[in-house]
Phi, psi and omega in degrees: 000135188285140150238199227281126184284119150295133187263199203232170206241152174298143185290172191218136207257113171240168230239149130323119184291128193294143158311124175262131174283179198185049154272141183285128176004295195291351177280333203280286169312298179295300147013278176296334174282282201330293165324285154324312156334271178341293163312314192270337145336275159324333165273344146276019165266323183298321174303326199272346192286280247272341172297291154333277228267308184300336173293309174333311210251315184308308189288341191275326157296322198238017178256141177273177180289346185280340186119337205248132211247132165296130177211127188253144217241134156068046194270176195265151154340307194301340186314095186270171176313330191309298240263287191290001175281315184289329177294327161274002152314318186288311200281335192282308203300352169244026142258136192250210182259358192262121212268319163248027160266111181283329167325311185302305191289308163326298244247340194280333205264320120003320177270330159296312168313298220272351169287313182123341206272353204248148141323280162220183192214090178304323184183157159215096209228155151291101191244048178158162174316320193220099154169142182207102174263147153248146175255152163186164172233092156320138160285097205314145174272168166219317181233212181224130157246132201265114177297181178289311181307352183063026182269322205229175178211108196252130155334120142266158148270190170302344207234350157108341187299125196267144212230137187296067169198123155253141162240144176281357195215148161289338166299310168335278178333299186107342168234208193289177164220161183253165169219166174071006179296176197277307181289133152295166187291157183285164180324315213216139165307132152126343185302161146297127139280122176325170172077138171309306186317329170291344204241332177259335171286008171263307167297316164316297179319314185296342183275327186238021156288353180271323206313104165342313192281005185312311163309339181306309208283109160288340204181161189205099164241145194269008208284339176248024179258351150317329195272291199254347142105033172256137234208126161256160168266136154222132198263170172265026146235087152057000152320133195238125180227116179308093193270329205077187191288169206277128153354119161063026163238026213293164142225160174059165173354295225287139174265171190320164151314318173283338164279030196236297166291337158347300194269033149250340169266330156314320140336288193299326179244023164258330172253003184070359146222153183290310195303325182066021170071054160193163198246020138230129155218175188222118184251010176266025177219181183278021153184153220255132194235130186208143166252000000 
């Protein structure tokens, strides 16, 4: 008799019992504060690895070799980091670590002065062993003047004061430029540059730096105000527009200043240039001539 094939039984798979927890709350809780602690611990540890040295290279730019840091207090906007790391370079190489030698501050603030870039230099004080702020009032730049040799284009201020940044091109600058003055540039950065002429082409600028059309004016040349005390606009395209003598110096035909932009603001906004697309003009009388 055959017998009977058992059959096999499918294998059977069971899953392992998880453990059961069984903790109480307040433990739970405290548990979970530790963890935090713990984390956040760590994460101000990581900041101070990763923090430190950059705070470290910053204070060391602005520390003199004695240890002692330097601050210019209130700088003008136009100032970039560049500009104020070397000035307080200057002032920290004349201070030293004695907290009552006053002579380091005279020679610091003397040396600051002597860059060119300050008005004045109002104080220089100790407000700690290792901290020295400076008050000053910078010098803004304002325009480019192009010496008589025609090589260089040196910085002003508003005031005429020749400022340490030379450029070869005015465009390069970015600002007006005067041409054709009668004087070299002064000896030294902080000096005036000589001549009437610098002084009525400064009043000028200042009169049309507000202007929508300011870009239009390339250059303000002085080459004939020795002879007749008169001054052009060169436009940037090459337009020669006869302005006459400086601002509240008019005589004779030449009309006011304000009539004289009245018709450059009129130019600008019916032809969308002061020049008006032609390549002379003359604005110093009560009607305006042009070719």
């Amino acid at each position: 008799m055959a017998k009977r094939r058992r059959k096999k039984a499918g294998r059977r798979w069971s899953l392992p019992e998880l453990p059961q927890w069984n903790v109480p709350w307040p433990s739970a809780r405290r548990a979970v504060t530790i963890t935090g602690w713990v984390l956040a611990a760590g994460g101000l540890v990581t900041a101070w690895v990763f923090g430190v040295p950059r705070l470290e290279a910053y204070a060391a730019v602005h520390q003199s070799a004695s240890g002692v840091q330097v601050r210019l207090l209130d700088l003008a906007p136009w100032v970039g980091p560049q500009l104020e790391t070397s000035l307080v370079e200057t002032a920290a190489r004349h201070i030293g670590p004695d907290p009552f030698r006053r002579a380091d501050l005279v020679d610091a603030r003397e040396a600051l002065l002597s860059t060119g870039w300050f008005v004045t230099v109002d104080q220089v004080r100790r407000v700690g062993p290792r901290l020295v702020e400076v008050t000053a009032v910078a010098a803004e730049p304002f325009a480019v003047i192009r010496d008589p040799a025609g090589r260089h284009h040196h910085l002003v201020d508003a005031q005429g004061r020749l400022l340490p940044r030379i450029f070869r091109t005015a465009e390069e600058a970015g600002y007006i430029a005067i041409t054709g003055v009668q004087y070299d540039r002064p000896a030294r950065p902080g000096m005036m540059w000589p001549g009437d002429d610098i002084t009525a082409a400064l009043e000028l600028a200042a009169l049309i730096i507000r202007k929508p059309w300011r870009s239009q004016v390339a250059r303000i040349d002085v080459a004939r105000h020795w002879k007749d005390g008169s001054m052009i606009l060169v436009t940037d395209r090459g337009c020669t527009i006869t302005w006459g003598r400086a601002p509240g110096d008019e005589a004779g035909g030449d009309v006011p200043a304000l009539q004289k932009l009245s018709y450059l603001d009129y130019h600008h906004d019916q032809y969308g240039h002061i020049d008006r697309g032609l390549d002379e003009l003359d604005i110093t009388g009560d009607v305006v001539v042009g070719r």
